[in-house]
VOGU-3710 file (C-alpha; in Angstrom, 3 decimals, decimal comma):
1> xxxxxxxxxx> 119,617/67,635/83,246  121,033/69,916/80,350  124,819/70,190/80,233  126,003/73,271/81,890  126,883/76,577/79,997  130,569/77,299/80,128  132,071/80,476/79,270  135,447/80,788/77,784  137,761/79,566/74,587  137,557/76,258/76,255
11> xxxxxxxxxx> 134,395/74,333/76,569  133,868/71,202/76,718  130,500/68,898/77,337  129,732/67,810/80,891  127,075/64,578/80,749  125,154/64,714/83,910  124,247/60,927/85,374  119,736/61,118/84,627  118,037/61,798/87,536  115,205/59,275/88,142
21> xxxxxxxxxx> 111,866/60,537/89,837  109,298/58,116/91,429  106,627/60,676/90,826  106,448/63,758/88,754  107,596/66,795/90,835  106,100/70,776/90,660  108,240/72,750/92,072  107,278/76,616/92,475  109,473/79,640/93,730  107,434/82,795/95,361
31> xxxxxxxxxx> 109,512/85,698/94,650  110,815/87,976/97,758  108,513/90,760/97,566  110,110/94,221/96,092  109,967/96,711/98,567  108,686/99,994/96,843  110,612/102,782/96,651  108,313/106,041/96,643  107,593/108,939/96,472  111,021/110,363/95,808
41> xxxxxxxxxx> 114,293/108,994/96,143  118,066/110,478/96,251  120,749/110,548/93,743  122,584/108,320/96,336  119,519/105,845/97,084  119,351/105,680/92,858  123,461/104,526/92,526  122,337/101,783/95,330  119,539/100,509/93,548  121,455/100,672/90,362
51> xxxxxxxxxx> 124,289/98,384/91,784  121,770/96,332/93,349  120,959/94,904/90,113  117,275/95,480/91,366  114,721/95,195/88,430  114,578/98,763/87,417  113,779/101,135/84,708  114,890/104,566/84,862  112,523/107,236/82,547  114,108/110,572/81,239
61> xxxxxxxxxx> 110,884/113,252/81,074  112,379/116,060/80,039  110,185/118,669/78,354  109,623/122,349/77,122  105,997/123,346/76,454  107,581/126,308/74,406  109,390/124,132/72,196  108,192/120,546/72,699  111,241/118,999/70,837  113,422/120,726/73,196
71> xxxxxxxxxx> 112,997/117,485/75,441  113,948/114,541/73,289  117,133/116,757/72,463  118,232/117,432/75,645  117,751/114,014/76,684  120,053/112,938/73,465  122,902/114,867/74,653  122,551/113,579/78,573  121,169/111,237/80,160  121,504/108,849/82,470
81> xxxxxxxxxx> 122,581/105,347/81,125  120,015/103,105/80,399  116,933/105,903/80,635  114,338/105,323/78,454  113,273/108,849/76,899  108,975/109,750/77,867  108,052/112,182/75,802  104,566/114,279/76,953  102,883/114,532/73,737  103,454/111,367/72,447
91> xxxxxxxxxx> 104,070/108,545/75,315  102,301/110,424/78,360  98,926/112,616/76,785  96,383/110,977/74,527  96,418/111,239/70,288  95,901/115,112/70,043  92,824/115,936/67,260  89,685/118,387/67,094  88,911/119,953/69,927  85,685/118,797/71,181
101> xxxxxxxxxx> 82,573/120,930/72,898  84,084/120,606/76,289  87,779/120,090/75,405  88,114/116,820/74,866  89,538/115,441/71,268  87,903/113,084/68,563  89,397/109,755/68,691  88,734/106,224/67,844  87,443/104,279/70,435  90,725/101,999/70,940
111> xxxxxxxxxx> 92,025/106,023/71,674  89,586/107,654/73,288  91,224/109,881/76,101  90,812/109,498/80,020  90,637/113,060/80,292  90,082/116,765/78,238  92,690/119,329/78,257  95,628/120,349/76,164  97,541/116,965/77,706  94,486/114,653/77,730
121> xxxxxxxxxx> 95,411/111,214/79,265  95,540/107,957/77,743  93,081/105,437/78,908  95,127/103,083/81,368  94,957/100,542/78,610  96,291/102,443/75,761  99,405/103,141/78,601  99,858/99,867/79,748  100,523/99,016/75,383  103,428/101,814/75,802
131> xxxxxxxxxx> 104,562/100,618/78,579  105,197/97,407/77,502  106,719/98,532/74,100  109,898/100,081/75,793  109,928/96,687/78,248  108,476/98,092/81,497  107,286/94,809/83,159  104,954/94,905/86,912  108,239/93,583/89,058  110,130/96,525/88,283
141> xxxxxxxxxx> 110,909/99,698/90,041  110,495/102,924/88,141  112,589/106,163/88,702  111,757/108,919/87,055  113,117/112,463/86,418  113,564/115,507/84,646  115,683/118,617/84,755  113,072/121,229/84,847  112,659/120,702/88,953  109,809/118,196/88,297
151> xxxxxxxxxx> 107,701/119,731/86,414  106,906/116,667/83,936  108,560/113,269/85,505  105,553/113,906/88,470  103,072/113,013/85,401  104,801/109,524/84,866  104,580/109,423/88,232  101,136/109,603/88,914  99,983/107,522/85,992  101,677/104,719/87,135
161> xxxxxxxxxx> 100,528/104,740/90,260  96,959/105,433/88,268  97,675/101,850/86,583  98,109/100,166/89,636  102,116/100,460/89,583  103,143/101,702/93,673  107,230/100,969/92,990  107,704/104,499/91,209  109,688/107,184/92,736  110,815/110,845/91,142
171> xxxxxxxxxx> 114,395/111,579/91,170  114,914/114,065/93,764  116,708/117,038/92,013  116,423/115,471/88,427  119,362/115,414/86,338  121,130/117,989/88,018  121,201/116,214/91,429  122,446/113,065/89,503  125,788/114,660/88,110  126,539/116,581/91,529
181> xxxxxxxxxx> 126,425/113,401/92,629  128,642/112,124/90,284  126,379/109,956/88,591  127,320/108,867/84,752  125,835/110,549/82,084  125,785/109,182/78,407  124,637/110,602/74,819  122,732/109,388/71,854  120,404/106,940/71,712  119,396/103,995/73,618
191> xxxxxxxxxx> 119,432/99,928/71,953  116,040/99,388/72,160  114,355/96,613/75,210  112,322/93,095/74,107  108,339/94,153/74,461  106,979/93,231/77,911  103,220/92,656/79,028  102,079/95,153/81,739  99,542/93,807/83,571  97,171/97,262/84,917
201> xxxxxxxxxx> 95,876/97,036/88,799  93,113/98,480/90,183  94,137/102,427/90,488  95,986/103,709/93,712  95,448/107,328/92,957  92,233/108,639/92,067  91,672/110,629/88,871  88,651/113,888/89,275  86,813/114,384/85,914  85,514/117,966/84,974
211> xxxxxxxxxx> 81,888/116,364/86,214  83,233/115,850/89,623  84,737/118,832/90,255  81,729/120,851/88,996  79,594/118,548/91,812  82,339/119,541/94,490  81,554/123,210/93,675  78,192/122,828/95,270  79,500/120,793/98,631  83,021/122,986/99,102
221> xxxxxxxxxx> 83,531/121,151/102,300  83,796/118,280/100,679  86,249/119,429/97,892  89,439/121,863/97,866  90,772/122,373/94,798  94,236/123,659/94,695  95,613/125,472/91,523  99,142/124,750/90,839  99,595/127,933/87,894  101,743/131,400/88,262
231> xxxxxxxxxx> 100,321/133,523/90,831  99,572/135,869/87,654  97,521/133,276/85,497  95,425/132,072/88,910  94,377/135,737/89,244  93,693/136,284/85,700  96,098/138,940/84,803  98,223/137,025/81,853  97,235/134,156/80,353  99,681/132,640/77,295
241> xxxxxxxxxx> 98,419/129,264/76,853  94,296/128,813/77,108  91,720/130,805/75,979  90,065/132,131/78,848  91,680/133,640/82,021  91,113/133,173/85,673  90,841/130,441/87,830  88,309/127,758/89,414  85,606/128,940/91,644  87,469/128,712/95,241
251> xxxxxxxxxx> 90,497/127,526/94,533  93,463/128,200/96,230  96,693/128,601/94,605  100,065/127,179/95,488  102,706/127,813/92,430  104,840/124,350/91,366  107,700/125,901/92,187  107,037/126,475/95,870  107,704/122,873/96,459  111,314/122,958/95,500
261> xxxxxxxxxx> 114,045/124,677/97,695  116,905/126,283/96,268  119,251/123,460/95,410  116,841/122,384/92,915  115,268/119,438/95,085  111,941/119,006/97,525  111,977/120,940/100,155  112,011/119,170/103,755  108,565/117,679/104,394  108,405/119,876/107,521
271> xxxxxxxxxx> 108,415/122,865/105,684  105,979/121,297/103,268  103,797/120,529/106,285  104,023/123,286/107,756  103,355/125,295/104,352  100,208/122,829/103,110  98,762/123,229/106,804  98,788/127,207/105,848  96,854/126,700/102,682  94,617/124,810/103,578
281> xxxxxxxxxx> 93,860/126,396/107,020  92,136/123,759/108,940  90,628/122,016/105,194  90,420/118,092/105,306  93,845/117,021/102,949  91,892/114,101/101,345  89,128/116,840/99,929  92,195/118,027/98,180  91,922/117,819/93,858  95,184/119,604/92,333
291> xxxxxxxxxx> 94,480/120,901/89,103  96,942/123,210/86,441  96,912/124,296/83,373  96,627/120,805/81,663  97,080/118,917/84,317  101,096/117,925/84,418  102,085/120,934/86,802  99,772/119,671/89,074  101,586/116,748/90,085  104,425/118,527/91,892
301> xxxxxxxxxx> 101,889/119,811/94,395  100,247/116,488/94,998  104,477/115,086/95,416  104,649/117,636/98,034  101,399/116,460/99,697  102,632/113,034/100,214  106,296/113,489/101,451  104,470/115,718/103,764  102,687/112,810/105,096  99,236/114,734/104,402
311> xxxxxxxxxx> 98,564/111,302/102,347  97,030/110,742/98,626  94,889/112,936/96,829  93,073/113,602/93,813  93,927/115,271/90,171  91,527/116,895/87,851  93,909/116,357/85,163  91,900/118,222/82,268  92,671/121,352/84,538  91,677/124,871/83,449
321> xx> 92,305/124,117/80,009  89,489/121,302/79,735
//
């Protein structure tokens, strides 16, 4: 046996007696399953976890589509310790290039995106590589948040659970929920984690391409498609961002923001029940795609579904803009 590690100014060298073994032995240790926390959890649940010394990773997703370095910045003057910084462009959406004939960018192959859009996704395998740059190993819980009432985090989120990954849960509240709380909050940078090797699983949310949703247009009872834009963009009047206005053919729009109350976190998944059962007025929940702009507003929406117990659903994440 090797001689014990001991810590201090004084160490000295402990010789174990040899330990003889009539046989060679294999020993093998299971490890107690982690039990997933998801879809959301509290700023309270979070500081329990933390001091559980829990395999965790916490993920800062802070963003501005105005001003796209707004995010990084924000997250260099606060964040909470240990949070590794996501940014949209670069970590969460595809290599942006030429626009291609039905939105979609020119890439190499190693590249090429899972979806069209102005975010296109990554292909799982080009997000599992990220995800083990900044350390993010398969026995680890994620938590992620953001301090624009979930408007990004949900798309870390959902492509986690669209590699496979179930322990992920958004920060209910974001930032601002963490510091009422009176969570610590640090500055600067992070030191940087050893490279890990995500392993993807077989998808546990289900990604609609533009093909499927132009299918569903001819069965409508077998797809809903729920817009997640300003009441103004669905109907057509303003549109800042894409090139054409106006909305899918039967759609039914349900702003982002409806989802969160007015202390900045979900609403009760009564209300959400009770609001989603409105919508949809007597539509199946699993016909549901959510869809957005370019697909990362979306995802608040789908949140909603689940902590409303109306179970998973789809996202067209190329969206109107693909």
């Amino acid at each position: 046996l090797p001689a014990p590690a001991l810590h201090g100014h004084n160490r000295q060298r402990i010789d174990a007696p040899a330990l003889l073994l009539p046989h060679p032995v294999s020993v093998s240790f299971t490890p107690t399953p982690m039990t997933p926390h998801t879809p959301i959890l509290s700023a309270a649940e979070l500081q329990t976890l933390i001091a559980s010394g829990a395999p965790l990773m916490v993920f800062d997703c802070s963003f501005n589509l105005a001003q796209p370095s707004d995010g990084a910045q924000q997250y260099a003057q606060a964040h909470i310790p240990g949070a590794v910084y996501a940014h949209l462009d670069t970590a969460l959406s595809a290599r942006h290039g030429a626009p291609g004939a039905t939105g979609t960018i020119t890439a190499q192959e190693a590249d090429m995106p899972a979806s069209g859009g102005r975010h296109p996704l990554p292909s799982r395998e080009r997000f599992a590589v990220w995800l083990s740059s900044v350390g993010f190993s398969n026995e680890m819980q994620a938590v992620v948040y953001d301090r624009q009432g979930a408007n990004y985090c949900g798309r870390l989120w959902w492509m986690l659970k669209w590699a496979g990954h179930d322990a992920v849960a958004v920060l209910d509240g974001g930032l601002q929920a963490w510091q009422a709380a009176g969570g610590p909050v640090t500055s600067g940078e992070e030191p940087a984690h050893f490279q890990s090797n995500f392993q993807l699983s077989a998808p546990l949310r289900t990604l609609a391409t533009v093909d499927d949703v132009l299918q569903g247009l001819q069965q409508p009872a077998q797809q809903t498609v729920i817009d997640a834009r300003a009441g103004a963009r669905y109907r057509g009047e303003v549109e800042p961002l894409d090139p054409v206005a106006g909305h899918i053919p039967g759609a039914l729009n349900r702003p982002f923001t409806d989802n969160i109350g007015t202390d900045g976190r979900f609403k009760p998944a009564g209300v959400l029940l009770a609001e989603f059962e409105t919508l949809l007025a007597g539509r199946n929940p699993a016909t549901v795609v959510h869809q957005c702009g370019s697909g990362v507003s979306a995802l608040p929406n789908m949140l909603a579904m689940e902590i409303a117990g109306l179970g998973n659903t789809a996202l067209f994440a190329g969206s109107w803009s693909e």
